[in-house]
N, C-alpha and C positions, 0 to 999 in steps of 0.2 A: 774225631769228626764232630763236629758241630751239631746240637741238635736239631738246630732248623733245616741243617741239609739231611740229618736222619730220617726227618719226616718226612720233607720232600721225597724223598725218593720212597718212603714208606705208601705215600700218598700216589705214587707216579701208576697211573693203570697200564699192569701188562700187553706187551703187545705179542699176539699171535699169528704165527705164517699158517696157512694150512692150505696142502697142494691139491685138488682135488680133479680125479683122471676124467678125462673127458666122458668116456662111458656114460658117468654118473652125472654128468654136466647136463649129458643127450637125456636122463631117466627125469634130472630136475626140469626140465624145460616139459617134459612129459608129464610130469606131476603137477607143471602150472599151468597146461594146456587142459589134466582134466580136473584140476581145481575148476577151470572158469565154464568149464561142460555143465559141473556140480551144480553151480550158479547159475545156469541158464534152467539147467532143468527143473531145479528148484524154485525159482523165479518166476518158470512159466505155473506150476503147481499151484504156487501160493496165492499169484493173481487167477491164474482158475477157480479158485477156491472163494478168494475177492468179489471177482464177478457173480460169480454163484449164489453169496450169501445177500449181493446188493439185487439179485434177481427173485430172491426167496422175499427180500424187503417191498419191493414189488408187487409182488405176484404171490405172495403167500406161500406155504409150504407145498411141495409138489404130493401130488395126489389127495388133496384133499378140498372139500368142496367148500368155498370163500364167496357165500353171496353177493357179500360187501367187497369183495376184489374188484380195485381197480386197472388189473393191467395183468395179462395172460402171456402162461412161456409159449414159442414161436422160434423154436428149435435155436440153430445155432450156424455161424457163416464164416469164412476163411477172413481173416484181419488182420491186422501188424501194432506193433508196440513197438517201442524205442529201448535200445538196450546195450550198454556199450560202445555206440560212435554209431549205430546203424538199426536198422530196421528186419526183427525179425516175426516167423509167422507165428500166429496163435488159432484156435477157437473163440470166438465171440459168442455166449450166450447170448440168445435176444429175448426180449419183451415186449409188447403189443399192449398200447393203451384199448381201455375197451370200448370206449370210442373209434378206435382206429389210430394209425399213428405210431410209429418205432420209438420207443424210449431208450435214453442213455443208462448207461450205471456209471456211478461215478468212478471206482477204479478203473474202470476201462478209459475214460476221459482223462484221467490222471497219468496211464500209463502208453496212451498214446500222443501225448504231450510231445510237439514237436523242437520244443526249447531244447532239450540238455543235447536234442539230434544237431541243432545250431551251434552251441554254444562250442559244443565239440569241433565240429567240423571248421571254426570260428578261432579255437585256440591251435587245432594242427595248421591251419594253413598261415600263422601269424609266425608261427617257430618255425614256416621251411618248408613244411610238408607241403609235397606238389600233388593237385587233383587225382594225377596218375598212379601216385604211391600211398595214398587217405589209404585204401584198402590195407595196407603192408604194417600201419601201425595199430591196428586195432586186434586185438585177443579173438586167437579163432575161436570159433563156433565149433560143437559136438558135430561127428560127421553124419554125414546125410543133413545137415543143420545150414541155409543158404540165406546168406546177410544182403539185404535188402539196401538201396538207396544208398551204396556205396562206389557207385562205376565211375568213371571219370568223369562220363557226363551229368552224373546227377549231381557227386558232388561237385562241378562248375556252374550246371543250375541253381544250386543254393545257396554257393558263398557269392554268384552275380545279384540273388534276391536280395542279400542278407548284406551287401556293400551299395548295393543300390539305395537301401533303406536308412542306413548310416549314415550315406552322404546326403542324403535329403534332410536328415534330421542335423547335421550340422552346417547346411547351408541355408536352413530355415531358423535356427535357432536364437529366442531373443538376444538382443544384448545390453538390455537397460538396466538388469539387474546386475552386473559383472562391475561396475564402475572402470571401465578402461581407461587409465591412464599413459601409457606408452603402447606401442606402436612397432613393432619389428617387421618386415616385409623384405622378400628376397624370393628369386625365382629359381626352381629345379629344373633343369633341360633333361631331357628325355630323348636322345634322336630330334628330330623336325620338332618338336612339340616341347613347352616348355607349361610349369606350372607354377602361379604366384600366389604364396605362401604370405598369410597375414597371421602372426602371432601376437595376441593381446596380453597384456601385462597390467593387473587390477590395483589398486591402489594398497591388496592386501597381499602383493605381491604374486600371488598366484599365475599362473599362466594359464592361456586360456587359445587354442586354432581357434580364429576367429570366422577366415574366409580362403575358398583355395579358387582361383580362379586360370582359366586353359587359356593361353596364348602367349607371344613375346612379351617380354619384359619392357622392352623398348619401345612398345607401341601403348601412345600415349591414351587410347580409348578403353584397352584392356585396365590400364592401370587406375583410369578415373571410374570406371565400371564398379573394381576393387571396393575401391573407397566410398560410392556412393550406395552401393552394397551396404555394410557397415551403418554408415547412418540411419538406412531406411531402415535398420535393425534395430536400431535405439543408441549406437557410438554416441554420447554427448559429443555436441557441437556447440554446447554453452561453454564449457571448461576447455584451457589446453590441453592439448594430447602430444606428447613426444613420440617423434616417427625417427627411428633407426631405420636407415636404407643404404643400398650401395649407391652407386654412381650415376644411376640413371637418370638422364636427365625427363623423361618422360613421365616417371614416377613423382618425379619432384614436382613439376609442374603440375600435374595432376592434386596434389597434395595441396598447393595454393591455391588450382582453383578451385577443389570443394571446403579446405577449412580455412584458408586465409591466413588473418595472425594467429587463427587457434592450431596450426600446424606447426609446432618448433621441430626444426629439423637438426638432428644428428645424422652427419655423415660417418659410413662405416670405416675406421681409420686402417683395420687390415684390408680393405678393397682400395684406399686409398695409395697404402704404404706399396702393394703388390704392381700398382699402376704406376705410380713412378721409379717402383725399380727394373719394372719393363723396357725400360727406355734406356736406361745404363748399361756399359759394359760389367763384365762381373767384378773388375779389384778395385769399381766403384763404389760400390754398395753397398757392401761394411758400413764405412764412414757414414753412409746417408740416413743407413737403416740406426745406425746411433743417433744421429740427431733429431731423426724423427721421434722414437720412441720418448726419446729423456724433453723434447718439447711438448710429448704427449702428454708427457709426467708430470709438469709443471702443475701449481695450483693456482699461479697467475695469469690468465687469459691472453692478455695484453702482451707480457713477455712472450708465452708459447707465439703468440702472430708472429712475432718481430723477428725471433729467433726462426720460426720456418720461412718467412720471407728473403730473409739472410739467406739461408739456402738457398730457396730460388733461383737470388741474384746471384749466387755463386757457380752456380750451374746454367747460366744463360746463355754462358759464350758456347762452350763446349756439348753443354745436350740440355738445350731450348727445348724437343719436345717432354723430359721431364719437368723439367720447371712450370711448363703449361701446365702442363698433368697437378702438379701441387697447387700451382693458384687457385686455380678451375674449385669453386666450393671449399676453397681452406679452411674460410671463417667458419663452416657450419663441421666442420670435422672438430671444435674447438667448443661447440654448445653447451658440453655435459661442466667443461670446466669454467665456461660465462654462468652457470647456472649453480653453481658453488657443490656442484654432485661429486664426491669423492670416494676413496674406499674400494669396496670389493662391487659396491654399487657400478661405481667410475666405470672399472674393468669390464663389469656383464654388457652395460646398455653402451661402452663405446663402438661393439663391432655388432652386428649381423653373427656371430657364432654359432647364439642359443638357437636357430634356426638352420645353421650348420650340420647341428648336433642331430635336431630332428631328420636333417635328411638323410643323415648316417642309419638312424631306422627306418626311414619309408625306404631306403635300397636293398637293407636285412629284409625288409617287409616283401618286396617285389622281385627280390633275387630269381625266383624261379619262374617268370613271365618270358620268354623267347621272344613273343611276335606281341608287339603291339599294334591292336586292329582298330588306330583314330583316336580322336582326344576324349570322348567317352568313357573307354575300357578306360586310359590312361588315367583321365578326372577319378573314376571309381575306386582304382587301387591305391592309388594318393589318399583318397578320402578314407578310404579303411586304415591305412597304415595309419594316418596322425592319430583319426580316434583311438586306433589301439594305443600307438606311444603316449598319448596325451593318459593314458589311463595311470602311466608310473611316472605324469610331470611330481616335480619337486616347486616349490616358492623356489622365485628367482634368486639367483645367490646376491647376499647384498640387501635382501628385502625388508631387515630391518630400519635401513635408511628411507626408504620410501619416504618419508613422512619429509624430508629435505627436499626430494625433488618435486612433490606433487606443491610445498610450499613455495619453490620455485619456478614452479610453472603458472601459478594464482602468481606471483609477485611482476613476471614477463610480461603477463597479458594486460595485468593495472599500466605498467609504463607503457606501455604499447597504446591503451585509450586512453591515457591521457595526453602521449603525444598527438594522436589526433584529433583531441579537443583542442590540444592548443596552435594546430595547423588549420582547423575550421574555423577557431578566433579572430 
């Protein structure tokens, strides 16, 4: 034997089975049950003890007389702490300024601190967990020991505080510092209600929810609403911006009339590809879905038009309403390769996907919502789900190339005023 496979396997760590009888399964879950007893009782001791000493700081040592004392004990009152996912009871020493007046101790302000009760409540209900079953994953309490602010309705009262506040602070949030240079927009339907979905992409490739806004997609007021949204936020309006969108034509238009030529539009070429092979039988579609792709492919603009136009006219006898379907916005499904964008860059910004992806986690996120009660609730959990997905975005793949298309986009908007200088001449 070889000595580098001597070692290897000198080196390989043992693996051990070990069966263990349920019994002692039921004794270990009992042994974790009064580990976290230990911890509470302990916990509450130590903050007793806390409070006590910031009460002595106070108020001087007990029984003894402090002319110069500024603040007298005044027994003690039933109160809560946060502990674990929930709210349990304590003693509250109190103090009495000698002026009059209740004073704090600061471990008590510390440990009635309502954050980690959020934060928690914030991460169970992001992994699944439904208001009804919050209770179910939190570590009991010693018995006779009754956990607070955990019922179904509080915690619904608190994750509605705590997503309501969320979506404020992303629907108000500047945008002049972000340098947004593309643009992806796409709507989630929900039942009767639909939600449009702006994801910015910064020049330093980062991703960024920009704006989420409640209504059809299709309707042309919702979508300028979007966009004028956006600017009043700080969107530059001096620089191009590349907008990846589906097919809407309402969107589109909305796009020219707030940014004009500062709008370069990419159309989404898998909403494109899906639309015209709607219209085909199926042992057409093969063929077509190859032509499209390997036109997609090209790094000649000019060629990819001619070659899908080819299409087109090859399919006009037979199924005219695909061929519509492909004219209908061709040239602008064609942008990223007028614009000399290649690469893995090409790939990300030619389709609407990266907002795909997102909605694959706002429906993880929403999974356990039954009844939706109007576009409100609906707006809220949208708005909670991105921020939280948005918390493990990644730079857009490709983002190294950035620096081509943001030069390409400054290069569009020069030929574009120059042709209308030289049309005003």
């Amino acid at each position: 034997m070889k000595e580098s496979a001597r070692n290897s396997i000198a080196l390989r760590a043992p693996v051990v089975s070990v069966q263990i009888p349920l019994p002692m399964l039921a004794s270990l879950q009992s042994a974790r049950e009064d580990l976290f007893a230990l911890f509470v009782d302990a916990g509450r001791e130590v903050l007793k003890a806390m409070m006590e000493q910031d009460r002595v700081t106070l108020c001087g040592p007990k029984g003894k007389r402090l002319p110069e004392r500024a603040a007298v004990r005044a027994g003690s009152t039933a109160s809560e702490v946060t502990l674990g996912g929930q709210r349990v009871a304590v003693r509250r020493p109190r103090a009495r300024g000698i002026g009059g007046g209740e004073l704090t101790l600061p471990s008590f302000t510390f440990a009635t601190d309502r954050d980690p009760l959020d934060r928690r409540t914030w991460l169970a209900i992001a992994r699944g967990v439904s208001t009804r079953g919050y209770r179910d994953v939190l570590d009991p309490l010693p018995a006779g020991e009754i956990g607070r602010a955990i019922s179904k309705s509080a915690v619904s009262r608190r994750f509605v505080a705590l997503s309501v506040e969320r979506l404020r602070e992303l629907l108000t949030r500047p945008l002049g510092g972000f340098a947004i240079r593309a643009v992806l927009i796409d709507g989630i339907v929900f039942h009767d209600h639909a939600i449009l979905v702006a994801l910015g992409v910064a020049a330093d490739g980062k991703k960024h929810v920009l704006a989420l806004r409640e209504g059809a997609t299709e309707n042309t007021a919702v979508a300028k609403a979007i966009l004028e949204d956006l600017v009043e936020r700080g969107l530059s309006t001096e620089r191009a911006v590349l907008f990846v969108i589906d097919g809407s034509k309402a969107l589109r238009r909305a796009i020219r009339d707030v940014f004009g030529s500062l709008g370069v539009v990419q159309r989404c070429q898998v909403h494109k590809q899906r639309n015209v092979l709607e219209h085909l039988p199926e042992n057409v579609r093969p063929r077509v879905r190859r032509v499209l792709a390997a036109a997609w492919e090209m790094s000649d603009a000019l060629l990819a038009d001619r070659r899908l136009r080819a299409l087109a006219g090859s399919l006009e006898r037979e199924h005219p309403g695909a061929a519509g379907s492909l004219l209908e916005g061709l040239a602008e499904t064609l942008t990223l390769q007028k614009l000399g964008v290649r690469g893995a860059l090409y790939r990300t910004l030619r389709s609407t996907n990266a907002i795909e992806n997102l909605n694959g986690g706002i429906a993880r996120f929403t999974r356990n919502v039954k009844h939706w009660q109007g576009g409100a609730m609906l707006l809220r959990w949208v708005g909670a789900a991105v921020v939280h997905a948005s918390l493990g975005f990644r730079r857009l793949r490709g983002h190294a190339d950035m620096h081509v298309l943001l030069s390409a986009l400054d290069r569009h908007i020069k030929h574009n005023n120059l042709d209308r200088q030289e049309k005003a001449a």
